[in-house]
N, C-alpha and C positions, 0 to 999 in steps of 0.2 A: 412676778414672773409673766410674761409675755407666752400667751396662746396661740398658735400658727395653723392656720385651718387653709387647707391646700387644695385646690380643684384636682382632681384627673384628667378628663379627657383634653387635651388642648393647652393642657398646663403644666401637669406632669410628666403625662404620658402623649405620643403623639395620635391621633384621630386613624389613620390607616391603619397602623398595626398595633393599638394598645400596647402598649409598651414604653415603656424608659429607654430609648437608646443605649444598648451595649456598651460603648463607648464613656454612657453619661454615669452608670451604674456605679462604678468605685469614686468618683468625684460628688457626687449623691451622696452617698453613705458617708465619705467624708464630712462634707458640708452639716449632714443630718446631726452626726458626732459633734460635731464642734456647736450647733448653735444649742443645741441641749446639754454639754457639758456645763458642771459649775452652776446650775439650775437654771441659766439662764433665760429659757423657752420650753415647751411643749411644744410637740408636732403633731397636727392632724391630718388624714386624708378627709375631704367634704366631696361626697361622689351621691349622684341619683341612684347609686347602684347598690349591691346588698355584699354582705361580707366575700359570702364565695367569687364573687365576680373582683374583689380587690386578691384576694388571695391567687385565682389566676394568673393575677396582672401581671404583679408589683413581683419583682424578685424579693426572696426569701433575707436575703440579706441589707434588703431597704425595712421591708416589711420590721423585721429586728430594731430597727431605729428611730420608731414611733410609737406613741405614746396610747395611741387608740385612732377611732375611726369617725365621721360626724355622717352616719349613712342615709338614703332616702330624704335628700334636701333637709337633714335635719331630723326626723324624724323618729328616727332610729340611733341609739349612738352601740359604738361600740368598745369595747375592751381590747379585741385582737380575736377571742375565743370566742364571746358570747353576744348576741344584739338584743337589745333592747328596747322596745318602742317607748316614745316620751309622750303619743299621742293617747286621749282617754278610749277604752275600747271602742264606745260606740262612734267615735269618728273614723277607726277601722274600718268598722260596720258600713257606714255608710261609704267612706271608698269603694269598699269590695262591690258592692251592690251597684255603684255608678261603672264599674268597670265590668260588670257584665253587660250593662246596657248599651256600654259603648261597644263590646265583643259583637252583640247581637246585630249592629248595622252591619257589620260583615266590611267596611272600608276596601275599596280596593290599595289605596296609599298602606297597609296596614301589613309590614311582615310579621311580626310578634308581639305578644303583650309577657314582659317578663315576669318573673316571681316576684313576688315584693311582697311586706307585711304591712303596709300602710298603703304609701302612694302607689299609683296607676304612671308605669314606664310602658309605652307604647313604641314601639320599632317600626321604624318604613323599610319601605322594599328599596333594592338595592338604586341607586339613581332618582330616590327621590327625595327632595330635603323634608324634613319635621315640619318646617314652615306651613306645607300645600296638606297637611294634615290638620293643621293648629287649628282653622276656623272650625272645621267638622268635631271635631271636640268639644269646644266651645259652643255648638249649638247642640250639643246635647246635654253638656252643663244648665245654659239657658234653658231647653226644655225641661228638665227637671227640679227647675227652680233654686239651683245649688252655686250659683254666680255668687252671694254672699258669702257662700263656706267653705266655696276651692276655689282653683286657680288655676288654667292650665298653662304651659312654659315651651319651650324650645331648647334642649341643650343641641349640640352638632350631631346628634344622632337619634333620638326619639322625644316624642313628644310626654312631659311628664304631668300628670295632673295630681294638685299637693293640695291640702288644707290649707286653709289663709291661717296665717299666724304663725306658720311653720315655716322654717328659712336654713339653708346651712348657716343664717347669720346665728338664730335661735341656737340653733346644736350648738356652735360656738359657744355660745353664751351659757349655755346648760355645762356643758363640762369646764368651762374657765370659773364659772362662779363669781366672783368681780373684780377676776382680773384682767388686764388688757387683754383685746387679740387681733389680731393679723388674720387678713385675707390675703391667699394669693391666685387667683383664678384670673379669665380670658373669656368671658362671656356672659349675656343679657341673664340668665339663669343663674348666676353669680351676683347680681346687681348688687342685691341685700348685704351679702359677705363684703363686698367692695366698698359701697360708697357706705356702709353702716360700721365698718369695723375702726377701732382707733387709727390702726394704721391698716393700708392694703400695698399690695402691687401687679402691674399686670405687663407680662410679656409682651413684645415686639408685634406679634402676631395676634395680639387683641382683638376680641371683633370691633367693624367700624360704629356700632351701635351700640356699645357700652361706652368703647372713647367717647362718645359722643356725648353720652349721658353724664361722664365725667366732670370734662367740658361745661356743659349747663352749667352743671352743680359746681364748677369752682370747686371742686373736689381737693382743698390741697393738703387732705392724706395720704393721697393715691400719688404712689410712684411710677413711670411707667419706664419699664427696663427697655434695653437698646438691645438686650437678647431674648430670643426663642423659647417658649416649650422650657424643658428641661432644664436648657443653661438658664434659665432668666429664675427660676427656681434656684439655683445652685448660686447665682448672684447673689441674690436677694439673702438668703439663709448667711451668706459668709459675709454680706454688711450689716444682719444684725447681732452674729457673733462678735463683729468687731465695733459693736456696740451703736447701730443705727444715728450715726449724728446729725443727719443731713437728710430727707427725705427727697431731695430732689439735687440729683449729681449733676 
């Protein structure tokens, strides 16, 4: 059985209004239905974000048609009801503790630090990208001597700092056990999921810095669809119900 581990922001849902397009919702649940009918696949969401934040999202009748959750870059998986961390307590520990130190520079780039039980999700202010945050994280990593045992990232809206080792490729891999899986994500903070998964693929609207990476790597498990967000989702799901022959149409 083939495992399908999904980005959010930029891939499921679109970046302005968190969301699944109205329109995309009953063609979605279709798609969801048909590739998991017959046992053919499992479906995951793979989000930096925490249970409640998918349950806002996602309508209630997509939500129904997945398998569980691969939450905090991995970190965390979930069932639908309950999360669970994969990481050992004191690597929490130490999280938590680096994400006070980074609370206490006070950043001005800095609108929020969200809830998390693991990884450190950081929010900018409205107009300004993750990027012009990223270095200043990173040199408080470096001051504390913690470059060997995290890592900090850029999804399209906050900056996330995760254990090294920790991947939504890892979550993946935690709940498939050894069987295949599928990436389908649109961004550098996806890397690991893409170019690490048996098979990937990534919407039209890819960033130009993961194509790129792609690219390098002669990546030729990585599909890259001719649609958007949502539809390129909904592609993808109905060529591997109809049994993925071709990885590149």
């Amino acid at each position: 059985m083939l495992h399908i581990g999904i980005d959010m922001h930029g891939t499921l849902i679109t970046d302005p209004e968190e969301r699944v397009p109205t329109d995309m919702v009953e063609p979605l649940v279709a798609a969801l239905s048909a590739v998991r009918s017959n046992g053919i696949a499992k479906v995951y969401l793979c989000t930096g974000n925490d249970l409640g934040f998918v349950k806002r999202k996602i309508a209630p009748e997509v939500l129904a048609q997945l398998d569980g959750h691969v939450l905090e870059i991995g970190c965390v998986i979930s069932d639908g009801e309950t999360e669970t961390p994969v990481v050992p307590g004191e690597v929490a520990a130490m999280m938590r503790a680096l994400e006070r130190d980074v609370h206490a520079r006070e950043f001005p780039e800095v609108y929020k630090f969200a809830e998390r039980r693991v990884i450190i999700s950081i929010f900018t202010v409205h107009g300004t990208a993750p990027e012009a945050l990223l270095p200043k994280v990173q040199s408080v990593i470096e001051e504390r001597d913690l470059a060997e045992r995290v890592r900090a990232v850029c999804s399209s809206v906050a900056v996330d700092v995760v254990p090294r080792g920790y991947s939504k490729l890892t979550g993946m891999r935690h709940v498939a056990g050894d069987e295949p899986v599928m990436g389908i994500a649109d961004s550098m903070n996806d890397i690991e999921l893409v170019l690490g998964a048996d098979l990937a693929a990534v919407p039209a609207n890819v960033k130009p810095e993961l194509l790129a990476e792609i690219q390098r790597t002669h990546a030729s498990h990585v599909t890259c669809s001719g649609k958007e967000i949502t539809e390129a989702v909904i592609e993808v799901l109905a060529r591997v119900a109809n049994g993925w022959d071709d990885p590149h149409p």
